[in-house]
ROMI-591557 format. One record per residue: x, y, z of N, C-alpha, C, CB in turn. Coordinates in steps of 0.05 Angstrom, whole numbers. Glycine has a CB too. Layout:
N
+--------+--------+--------+--------+--------+--------+--------+--------+--------+--------+--------+--------+
|     nX |     nY |     nZ |    caX |    caY |    caZ |     cX |     cY |     cZ |    cbX |    cbY |    cbZ |
+--------+--------+--------+--------+--------+--------+--------+--------+--------+--------+--------+--------+
|      X |      Y |      Z |      X |      Y |      Z |      X |      Y |      Z |      X |      Y |      Z |
...
+--------+--------+--------+--------+--------+--------+--------+--------+--------+--------+--------+--------+
This chain:
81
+--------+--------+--------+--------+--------+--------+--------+--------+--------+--------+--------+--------+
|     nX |     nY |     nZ |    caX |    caY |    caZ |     cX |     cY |     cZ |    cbX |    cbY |    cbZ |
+--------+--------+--------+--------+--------+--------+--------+--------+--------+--------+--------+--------+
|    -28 |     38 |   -275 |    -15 |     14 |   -266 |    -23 |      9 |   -237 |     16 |     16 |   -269 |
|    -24 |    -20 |   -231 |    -31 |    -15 |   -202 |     -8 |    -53 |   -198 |    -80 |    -12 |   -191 |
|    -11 |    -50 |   -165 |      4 |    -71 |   -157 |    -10 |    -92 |   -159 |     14 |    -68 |   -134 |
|    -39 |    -92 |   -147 |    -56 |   -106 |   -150 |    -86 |   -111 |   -139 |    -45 |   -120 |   -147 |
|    -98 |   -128 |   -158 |   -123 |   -108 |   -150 |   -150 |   -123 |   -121 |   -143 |   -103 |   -188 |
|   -174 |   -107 |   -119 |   -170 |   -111 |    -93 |   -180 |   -146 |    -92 |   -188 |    -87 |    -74 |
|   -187 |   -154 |   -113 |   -197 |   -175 |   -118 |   -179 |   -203 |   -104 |   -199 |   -174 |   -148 |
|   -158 |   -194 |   -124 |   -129 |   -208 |   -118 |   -121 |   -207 |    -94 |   -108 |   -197 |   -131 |
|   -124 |   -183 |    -75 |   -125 |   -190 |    -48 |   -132 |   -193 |    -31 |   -121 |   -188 |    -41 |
|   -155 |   -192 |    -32 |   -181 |   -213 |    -17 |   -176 |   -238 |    -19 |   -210 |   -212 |    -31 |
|   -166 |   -244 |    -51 |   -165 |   -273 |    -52 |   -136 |   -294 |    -39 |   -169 |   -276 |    -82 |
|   -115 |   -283 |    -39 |    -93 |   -274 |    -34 |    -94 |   -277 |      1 |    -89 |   -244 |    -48 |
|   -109 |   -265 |     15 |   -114 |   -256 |     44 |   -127 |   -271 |     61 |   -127 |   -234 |     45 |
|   -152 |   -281 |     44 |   -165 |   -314 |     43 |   -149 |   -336 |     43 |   -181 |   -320 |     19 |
|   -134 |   -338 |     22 |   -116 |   -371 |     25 |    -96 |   -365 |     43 |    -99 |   -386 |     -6 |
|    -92 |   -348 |     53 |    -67 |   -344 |     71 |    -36 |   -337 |     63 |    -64 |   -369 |     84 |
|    -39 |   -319 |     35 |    -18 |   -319 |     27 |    -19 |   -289 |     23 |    -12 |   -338 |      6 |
|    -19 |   -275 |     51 |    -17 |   -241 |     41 |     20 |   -241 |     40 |    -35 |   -210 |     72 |
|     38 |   -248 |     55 |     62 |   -247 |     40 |     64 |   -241 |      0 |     75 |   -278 |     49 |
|     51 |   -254 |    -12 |     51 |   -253 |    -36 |     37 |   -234 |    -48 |     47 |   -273 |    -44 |
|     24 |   -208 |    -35 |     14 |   -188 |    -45 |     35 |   -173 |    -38 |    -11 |   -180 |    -38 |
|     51 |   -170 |    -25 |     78 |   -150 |    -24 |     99 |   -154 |    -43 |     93 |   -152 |      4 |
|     99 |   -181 |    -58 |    116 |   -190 |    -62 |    109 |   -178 |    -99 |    118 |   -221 |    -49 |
|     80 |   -185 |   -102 |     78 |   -177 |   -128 |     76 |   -142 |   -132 |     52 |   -191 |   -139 |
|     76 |   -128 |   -109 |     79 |    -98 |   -115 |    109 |    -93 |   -112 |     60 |    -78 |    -94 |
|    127 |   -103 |   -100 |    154 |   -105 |   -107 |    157 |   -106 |   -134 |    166 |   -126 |    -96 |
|    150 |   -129 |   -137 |    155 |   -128 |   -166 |    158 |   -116 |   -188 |    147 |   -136 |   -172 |
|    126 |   -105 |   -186 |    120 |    -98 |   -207 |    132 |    -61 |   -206 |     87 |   -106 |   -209 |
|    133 |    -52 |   -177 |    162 |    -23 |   -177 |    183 |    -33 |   -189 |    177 |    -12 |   -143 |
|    194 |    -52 |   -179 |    222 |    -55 |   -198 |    214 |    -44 |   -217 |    234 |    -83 |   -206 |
|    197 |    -61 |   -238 |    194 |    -62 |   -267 |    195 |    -36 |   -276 |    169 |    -73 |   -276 |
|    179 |    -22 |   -262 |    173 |      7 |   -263 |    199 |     20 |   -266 |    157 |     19 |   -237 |
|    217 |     27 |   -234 |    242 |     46 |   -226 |    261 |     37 |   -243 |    254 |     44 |   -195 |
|    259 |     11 |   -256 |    277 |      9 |   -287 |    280 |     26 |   -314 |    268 |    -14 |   -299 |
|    255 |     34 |   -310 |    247 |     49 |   -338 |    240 |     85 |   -335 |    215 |     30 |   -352 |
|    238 |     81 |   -313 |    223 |    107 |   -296 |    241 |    128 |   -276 |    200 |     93 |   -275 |
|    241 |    150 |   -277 |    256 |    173 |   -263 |    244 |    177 |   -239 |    256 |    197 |   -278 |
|    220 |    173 |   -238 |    197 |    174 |   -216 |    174 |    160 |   -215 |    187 |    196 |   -215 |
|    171 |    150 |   -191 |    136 |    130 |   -193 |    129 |    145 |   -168 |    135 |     85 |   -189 |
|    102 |    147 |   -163 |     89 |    158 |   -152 |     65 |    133 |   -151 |     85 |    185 |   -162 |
|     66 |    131 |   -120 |     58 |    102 |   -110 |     30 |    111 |    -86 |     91 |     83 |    -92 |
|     11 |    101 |    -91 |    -14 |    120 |    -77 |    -15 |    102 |    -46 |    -52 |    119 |   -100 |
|    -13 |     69 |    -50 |    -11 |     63 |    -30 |    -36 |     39 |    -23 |     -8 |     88 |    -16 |
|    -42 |     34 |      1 |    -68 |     19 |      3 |    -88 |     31 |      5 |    -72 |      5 |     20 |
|   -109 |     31 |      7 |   -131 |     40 |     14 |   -157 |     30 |     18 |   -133 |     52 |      2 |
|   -185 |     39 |     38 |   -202 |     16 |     32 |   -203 |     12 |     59 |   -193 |     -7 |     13 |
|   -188 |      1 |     82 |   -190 |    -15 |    107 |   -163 |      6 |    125 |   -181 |    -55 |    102 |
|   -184 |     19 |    141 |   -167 |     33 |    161 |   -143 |     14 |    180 |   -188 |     48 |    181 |
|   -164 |     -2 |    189 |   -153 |    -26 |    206 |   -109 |    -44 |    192 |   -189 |    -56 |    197 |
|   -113 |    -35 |    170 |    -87 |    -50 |    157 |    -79 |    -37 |    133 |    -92 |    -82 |    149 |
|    -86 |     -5 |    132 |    -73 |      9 |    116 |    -47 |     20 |    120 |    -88 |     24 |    110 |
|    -41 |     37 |    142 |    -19 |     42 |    155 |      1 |     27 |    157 |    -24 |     47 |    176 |
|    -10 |     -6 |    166 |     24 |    -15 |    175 |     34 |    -28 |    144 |     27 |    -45 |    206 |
|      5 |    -34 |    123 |     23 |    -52 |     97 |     28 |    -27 |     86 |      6 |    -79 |     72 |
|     22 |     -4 |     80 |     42 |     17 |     66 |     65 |     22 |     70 |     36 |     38 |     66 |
|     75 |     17 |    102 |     93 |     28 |    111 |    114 |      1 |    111 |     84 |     43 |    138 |
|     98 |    -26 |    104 |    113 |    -55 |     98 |    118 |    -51 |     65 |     90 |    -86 |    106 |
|    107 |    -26 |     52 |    106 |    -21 |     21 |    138 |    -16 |     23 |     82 |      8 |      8 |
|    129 |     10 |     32 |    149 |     34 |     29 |    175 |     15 |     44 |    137 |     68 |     47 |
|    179 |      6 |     65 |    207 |     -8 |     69 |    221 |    -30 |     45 |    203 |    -27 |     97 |
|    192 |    -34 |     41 |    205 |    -54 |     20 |    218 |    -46 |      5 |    191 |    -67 |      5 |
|    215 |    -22 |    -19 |    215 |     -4 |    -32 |    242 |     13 |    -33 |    194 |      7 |    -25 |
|    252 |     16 |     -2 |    265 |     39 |     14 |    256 |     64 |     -8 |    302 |     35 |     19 |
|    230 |     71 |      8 |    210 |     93 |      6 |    207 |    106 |     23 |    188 |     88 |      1 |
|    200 |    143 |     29 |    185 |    153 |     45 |    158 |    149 |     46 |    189 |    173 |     43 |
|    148 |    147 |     60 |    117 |    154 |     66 |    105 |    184 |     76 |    110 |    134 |     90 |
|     85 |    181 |     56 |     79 |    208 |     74 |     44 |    198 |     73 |     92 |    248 |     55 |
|     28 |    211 |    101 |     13 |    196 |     97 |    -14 |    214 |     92 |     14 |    176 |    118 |
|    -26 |    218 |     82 |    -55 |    240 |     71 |    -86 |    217 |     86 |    -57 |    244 |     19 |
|    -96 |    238 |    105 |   -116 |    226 |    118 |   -140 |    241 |    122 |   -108 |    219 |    141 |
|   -176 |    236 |    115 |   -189 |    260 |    123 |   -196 |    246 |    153 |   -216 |    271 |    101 |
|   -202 |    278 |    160 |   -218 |    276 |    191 |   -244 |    292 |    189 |   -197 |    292 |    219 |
|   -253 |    272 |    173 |   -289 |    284 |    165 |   -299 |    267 |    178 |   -305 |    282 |    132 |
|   -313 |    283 |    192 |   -331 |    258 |    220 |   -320 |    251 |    239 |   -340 |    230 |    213 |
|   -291 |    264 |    246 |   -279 |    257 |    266 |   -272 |    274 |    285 |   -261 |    246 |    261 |
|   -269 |    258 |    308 |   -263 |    288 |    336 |   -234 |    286 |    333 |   -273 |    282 |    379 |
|   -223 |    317 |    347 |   -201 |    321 |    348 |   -175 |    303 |    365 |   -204 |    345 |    353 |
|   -193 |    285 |    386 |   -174 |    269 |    397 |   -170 |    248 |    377 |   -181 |    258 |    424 |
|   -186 |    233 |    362 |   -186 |    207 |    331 |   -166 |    219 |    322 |   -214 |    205 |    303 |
|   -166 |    245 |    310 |   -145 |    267 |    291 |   -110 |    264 |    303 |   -158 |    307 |    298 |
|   -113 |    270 |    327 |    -88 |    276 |    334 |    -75 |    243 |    347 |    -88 |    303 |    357 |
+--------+--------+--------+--------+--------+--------+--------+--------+--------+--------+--------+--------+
């Protein structure tokens, strides 16, 4: 299952309507935490630049923890910390 795909939000991000990509992964958790004991939600991915703050606009939405899994392949320890 996914919230949506990246197509949809490119396209979505283009007309100026990224509000409505939060709105359809809302959603579509509800649908889910209705039927479901547990969802396990991977998050954005793809664009360093605007991964962090819409996961963390996910997870509020949501009232979710975040936890966040990152590599530091190719990176110095000041990037890291």
């Amino acid at each position: 299952m996914y919230g949506c795909t990246q197509k949809e939000v490119e396209s979505l991000i283009a007309s100026g309507e990224s509000d409505e990509i939060l709105r359809k992964i809302v959603h579509k958790y509800k649908n889910l935490e209705d039927t479901h004991a547990f969802v396990l939600i991977e998050g954005v991915t793809g664009n360093e630049d605007i991964d962090f703050d819409f996961n963390l606009k996910i997870a509020h939405a949501i009232n979710a923890p975040l936890y966040l899994f990152s590599s530091a392949k190719s990176k110095s320890e000041e990037m890291v910390m």
